[in-house]
N, C-alpha and C positions, 0 to 999 in steps of 0.2 A: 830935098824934094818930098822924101817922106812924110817928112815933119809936115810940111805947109800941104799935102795930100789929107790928113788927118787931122787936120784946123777944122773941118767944116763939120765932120762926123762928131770933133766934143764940142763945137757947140751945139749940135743937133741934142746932144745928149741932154748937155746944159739946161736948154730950154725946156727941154721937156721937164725935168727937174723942177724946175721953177713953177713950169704950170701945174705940177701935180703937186707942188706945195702951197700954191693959191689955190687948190682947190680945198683945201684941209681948211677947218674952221678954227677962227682964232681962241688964243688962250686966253679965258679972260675970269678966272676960279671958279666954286664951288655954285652953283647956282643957290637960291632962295631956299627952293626947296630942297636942297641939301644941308644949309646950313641947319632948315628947322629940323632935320633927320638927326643929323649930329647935333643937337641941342638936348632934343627927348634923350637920346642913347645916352647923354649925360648924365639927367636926371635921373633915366631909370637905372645906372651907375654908380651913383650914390647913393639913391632909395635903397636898393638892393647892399650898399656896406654900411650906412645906418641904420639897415632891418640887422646883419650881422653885429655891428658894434651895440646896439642898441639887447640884444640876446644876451653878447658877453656884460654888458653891466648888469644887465638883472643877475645871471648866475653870481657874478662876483660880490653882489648887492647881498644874494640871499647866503651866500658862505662868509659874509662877513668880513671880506676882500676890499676895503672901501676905497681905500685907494686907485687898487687896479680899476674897479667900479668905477670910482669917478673919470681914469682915464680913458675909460672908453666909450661913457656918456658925454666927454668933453668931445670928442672927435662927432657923434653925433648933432651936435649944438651948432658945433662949426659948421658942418654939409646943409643941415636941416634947421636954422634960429629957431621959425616960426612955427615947428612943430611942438602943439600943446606935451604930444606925450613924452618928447623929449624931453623938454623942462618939467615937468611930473616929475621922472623918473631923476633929473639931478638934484631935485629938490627932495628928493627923498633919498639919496646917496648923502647929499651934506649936512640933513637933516641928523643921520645915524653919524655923521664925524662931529654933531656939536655943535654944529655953523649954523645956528639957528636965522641972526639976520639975512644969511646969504638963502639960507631955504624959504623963508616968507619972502621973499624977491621971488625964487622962481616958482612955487607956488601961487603967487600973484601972477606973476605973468601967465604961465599956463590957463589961469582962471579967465584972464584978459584974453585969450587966442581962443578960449572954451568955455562960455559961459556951463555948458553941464555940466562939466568935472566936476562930479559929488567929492572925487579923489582931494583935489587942489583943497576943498572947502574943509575938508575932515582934518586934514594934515595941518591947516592952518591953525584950527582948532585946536590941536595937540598941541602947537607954538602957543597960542596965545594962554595956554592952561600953565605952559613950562614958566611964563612970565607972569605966574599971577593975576594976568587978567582975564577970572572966569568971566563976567559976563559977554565981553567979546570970544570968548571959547564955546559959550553956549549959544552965543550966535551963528556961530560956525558951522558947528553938529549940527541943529536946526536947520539949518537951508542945506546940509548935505542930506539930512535924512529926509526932507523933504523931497530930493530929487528921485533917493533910493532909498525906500520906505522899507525897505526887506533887509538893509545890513546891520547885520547885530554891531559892527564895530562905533555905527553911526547911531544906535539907540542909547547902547549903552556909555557912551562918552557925553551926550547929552543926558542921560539918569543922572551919571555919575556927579556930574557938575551940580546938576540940581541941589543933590543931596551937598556937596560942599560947598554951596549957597546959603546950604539951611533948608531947603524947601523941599522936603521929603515927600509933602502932600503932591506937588506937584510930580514929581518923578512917578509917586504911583500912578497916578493920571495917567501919565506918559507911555507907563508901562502895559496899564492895563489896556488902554486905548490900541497898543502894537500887538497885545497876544495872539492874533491871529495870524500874525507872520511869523512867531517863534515859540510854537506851543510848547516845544519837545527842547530847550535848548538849558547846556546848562549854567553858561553865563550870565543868559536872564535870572535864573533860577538863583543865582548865587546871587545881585544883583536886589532881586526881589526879598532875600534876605537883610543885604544890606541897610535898604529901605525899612524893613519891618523892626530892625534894632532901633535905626534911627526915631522911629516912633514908639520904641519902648517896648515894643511886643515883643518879649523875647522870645514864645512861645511858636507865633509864627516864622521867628526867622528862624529857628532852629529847625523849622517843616522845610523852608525851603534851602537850606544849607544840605539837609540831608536828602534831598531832590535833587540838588545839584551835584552832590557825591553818588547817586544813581544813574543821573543821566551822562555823566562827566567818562569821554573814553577811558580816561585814568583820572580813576577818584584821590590818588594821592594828590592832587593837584589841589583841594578841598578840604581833606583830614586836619589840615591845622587851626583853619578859619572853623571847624564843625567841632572840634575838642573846644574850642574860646567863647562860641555859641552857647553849648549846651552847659558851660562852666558859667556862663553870664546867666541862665536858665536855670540854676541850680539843677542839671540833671546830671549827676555828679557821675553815675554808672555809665550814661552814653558820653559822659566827657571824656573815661577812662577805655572806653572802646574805640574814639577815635585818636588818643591819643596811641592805643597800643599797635596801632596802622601804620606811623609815621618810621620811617626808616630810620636806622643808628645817629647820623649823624644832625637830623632836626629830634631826635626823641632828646636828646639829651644836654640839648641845650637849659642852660640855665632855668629859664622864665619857665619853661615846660615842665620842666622835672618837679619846681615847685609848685606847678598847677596840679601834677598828678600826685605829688604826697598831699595837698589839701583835700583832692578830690577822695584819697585814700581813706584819710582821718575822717572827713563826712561820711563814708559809707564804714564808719565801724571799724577801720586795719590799721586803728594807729602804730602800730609799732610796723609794721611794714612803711610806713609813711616816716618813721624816725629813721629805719633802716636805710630807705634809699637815700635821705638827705645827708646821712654820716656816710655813705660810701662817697656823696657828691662831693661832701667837705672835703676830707681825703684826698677827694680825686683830685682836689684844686689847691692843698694845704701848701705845697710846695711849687706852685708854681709862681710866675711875678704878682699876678694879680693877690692872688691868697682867696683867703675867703671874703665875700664879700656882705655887705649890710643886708641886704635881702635874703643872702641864705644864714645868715645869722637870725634875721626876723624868723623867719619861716619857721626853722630849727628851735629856734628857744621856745616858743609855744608849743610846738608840737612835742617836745620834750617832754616840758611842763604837764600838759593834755595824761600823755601815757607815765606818767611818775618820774621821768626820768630828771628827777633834781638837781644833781651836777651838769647836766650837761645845760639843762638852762640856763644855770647860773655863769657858766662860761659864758654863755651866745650874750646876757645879759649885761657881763662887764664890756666884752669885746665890743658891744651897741653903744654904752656910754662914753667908751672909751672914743670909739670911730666918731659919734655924732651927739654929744651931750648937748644938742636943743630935739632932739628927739624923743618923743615923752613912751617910747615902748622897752627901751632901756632900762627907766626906771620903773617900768609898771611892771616889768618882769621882774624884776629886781625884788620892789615890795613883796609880791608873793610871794619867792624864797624865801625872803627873811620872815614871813608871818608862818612858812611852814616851820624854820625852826626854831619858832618861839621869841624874836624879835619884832617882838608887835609895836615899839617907838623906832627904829630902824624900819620896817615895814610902811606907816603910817609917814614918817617922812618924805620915804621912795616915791609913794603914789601922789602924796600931797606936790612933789615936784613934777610929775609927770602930769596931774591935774593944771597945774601954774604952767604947764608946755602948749595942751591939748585940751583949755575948758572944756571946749564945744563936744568932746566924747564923750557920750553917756557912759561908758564904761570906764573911763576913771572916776568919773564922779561919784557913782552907781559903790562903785569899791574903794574909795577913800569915807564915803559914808560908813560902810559897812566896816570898814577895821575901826574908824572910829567908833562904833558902836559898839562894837565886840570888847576896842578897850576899856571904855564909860565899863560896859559889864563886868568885866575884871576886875576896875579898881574897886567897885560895888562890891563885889565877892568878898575882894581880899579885905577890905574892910568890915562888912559883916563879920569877917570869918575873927576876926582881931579884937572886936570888943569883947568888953567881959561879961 
């Protein structure tokens, strides 16, 4: 009786249940405009770890981390394709691994997403310069410096080109037309030397070699190219003061050392200039290479120059010996033997070193003149014998 007393009361319950879940609104997902809320929150989701991944390749980029770089410019690419500056930056990650094809891909493409990127245009330029094709390289430069007429990296890569075109006239052009964006700078400087060799001034380039070691935060950076200058200039005293700038390990390099005992011997110091080139010998007498034909060259005249007889006449044999189509072997050679009194020995020497090297005035100049000297002798000795 209980039971069937309390039938009525649950479904009284019942119903009402029912009605207050008809009254609830059905389920039917996220509306419209939630989906586009959750769509932005995405974007700006990914924006925000492509601005982060996109930080870590730069740093990895600039410590020389190429790898890590590239893997974190590839997670970029993924989130973001059609971002110009993404592909920039992978294009200049695989550019520094060597992957030259794969870098003019994404430098092209970025250019494609970005007609302004000076960036994409310059870089390219550096690709097509690595393949040999300056003139597409200086097409390059050109429409990037066009874009940003202010960047030294985009004047000077089209100078540069110029000049290894040949066409020096035009880079001065170039240059002088830009100097009001880069009065004070010393890659121009250095740059503008370049150019002035290449037209033979040596005078000028040495003004602005040495402008460019003034204006240069660290002029070491310069010293070497400014000692080659003023040695091509014959200004033998300021060769030797910026050779005496370069630190241990470029001062004493081969090519240098013999630049500065020549430069020595022009200003009067022969025998310092014999000095350092016998400690260079030495330094290298026992190592694999040994001595080599150049400081043999070097060394035998300058021997010769300051008295030193023997020691020529080594550098002398050692020359014939290493390169017998070389006519400085035997031109050294003659002279000894005319110093001691072997003037048919002598007169042979130069006579083959002339048969090496017509075109040097200085054999010819001195196979004349022993020949003459001997005509005089036999004159002599013959005078001296009649009765």
């Amino acid at each position: 009786m209980k039971q069937i007393a309390l039938l009525p009361r649950i479904l009284c319950i019942t119903g009402s249940m029912t009605l207050a879940l008809g009254l609830l609104p059905a389920c039917k997902g996220p509306s419209s405009g939630g989906l586009e809320a959750r769509k932005a929150a995405k974007v700006r989701f990914d924006r925000v770890g492509a601005g982060v991944a996109m930080d870590q390749a730069g740093q990895a980029l600039e410590s020389g981390q190429f790898s890590a770089a590239l893997d974190h410019i590839d997670k970029v690419v993924a989130l973001l394709p059609d971002a110009p500056k993404a592909r920039l930056m992978r294009g200049r990650v695989v550019l520094e691994m060597g992957r030259l094809e794969s870098a003019a891909a994404e430098f092209k493409t970025a250019y494609r997403l970005d007609p302004s990127c000076d960036e994409c245009l310059y870089y390219l330029g550096v690709i097509y310069q690595r393949w040999s094709r300056d003139d597409d390289a200086l097409a390059h430069y050109a429409a990037a410096l066009a874009i940003e007429p202010t960047n030294t990296h985009y004047l000077l890569g089209e100078a540069e080109t110029l000049l290894a075109l040949g066409r020096p006239s035009d880079a001065k052009q170039l240059v002088d037309d830009s100097l009001c964006h880069f009065e004070f700078n010393s890659a121009l400087a250095h740059l503008r030397s370049e150019i002035a060799a290449a037209e033979g001034d040596d005078a000028q380039a040495l003004h602005f070699i040495e402008l460019a070691v003034t204006l240069a935060p660290d002029p070491a950076v310069y010293q070497e190219d400014a000692a080659m200058v003023a040695f091509n200039a014959q200004q033998w005293d300021r060769c030797l003061i910026a050779l005496a700038t370069l630190p241990p390990p470029t001062a004493d390099r081969d090519d240098l050392l013999r630049m500065r005992a020549r430069c020595l011997m022009l200003t009067g110091r022969g025998q310092e200039a014999r000095d350092l080139l016998v400690r260079a010998e030495a330094a290298v007498a026992s190592t694999q290479g040994g001595v080599t034909l150049e400081q043999d060259l070097s060394l035998g005249y300058i021997a010769w120059l300051v008295g030193d007889v023997g020691r020529a006449e080594v550098c002398a044999k050692r020359m014939i010996a290493r390169n017998p189509t070389l006519c400085d072997g035997y031109l050294l050679k003659g002279l000894v033997q005319e110093h001691q009194g072997d003037f048919a020995g002598a007169i042979q020497c130069v006579a083959k070193a002339y048969e090496l090297a017509p075109h040097r005035k200085v054999t010819r100049d001195l196979l004349l003149r022993m020949q003459a000297a001997q005509l005089s002798i036999s004159g002599l000795v013959l005078a001296t014998n009649r009765p």
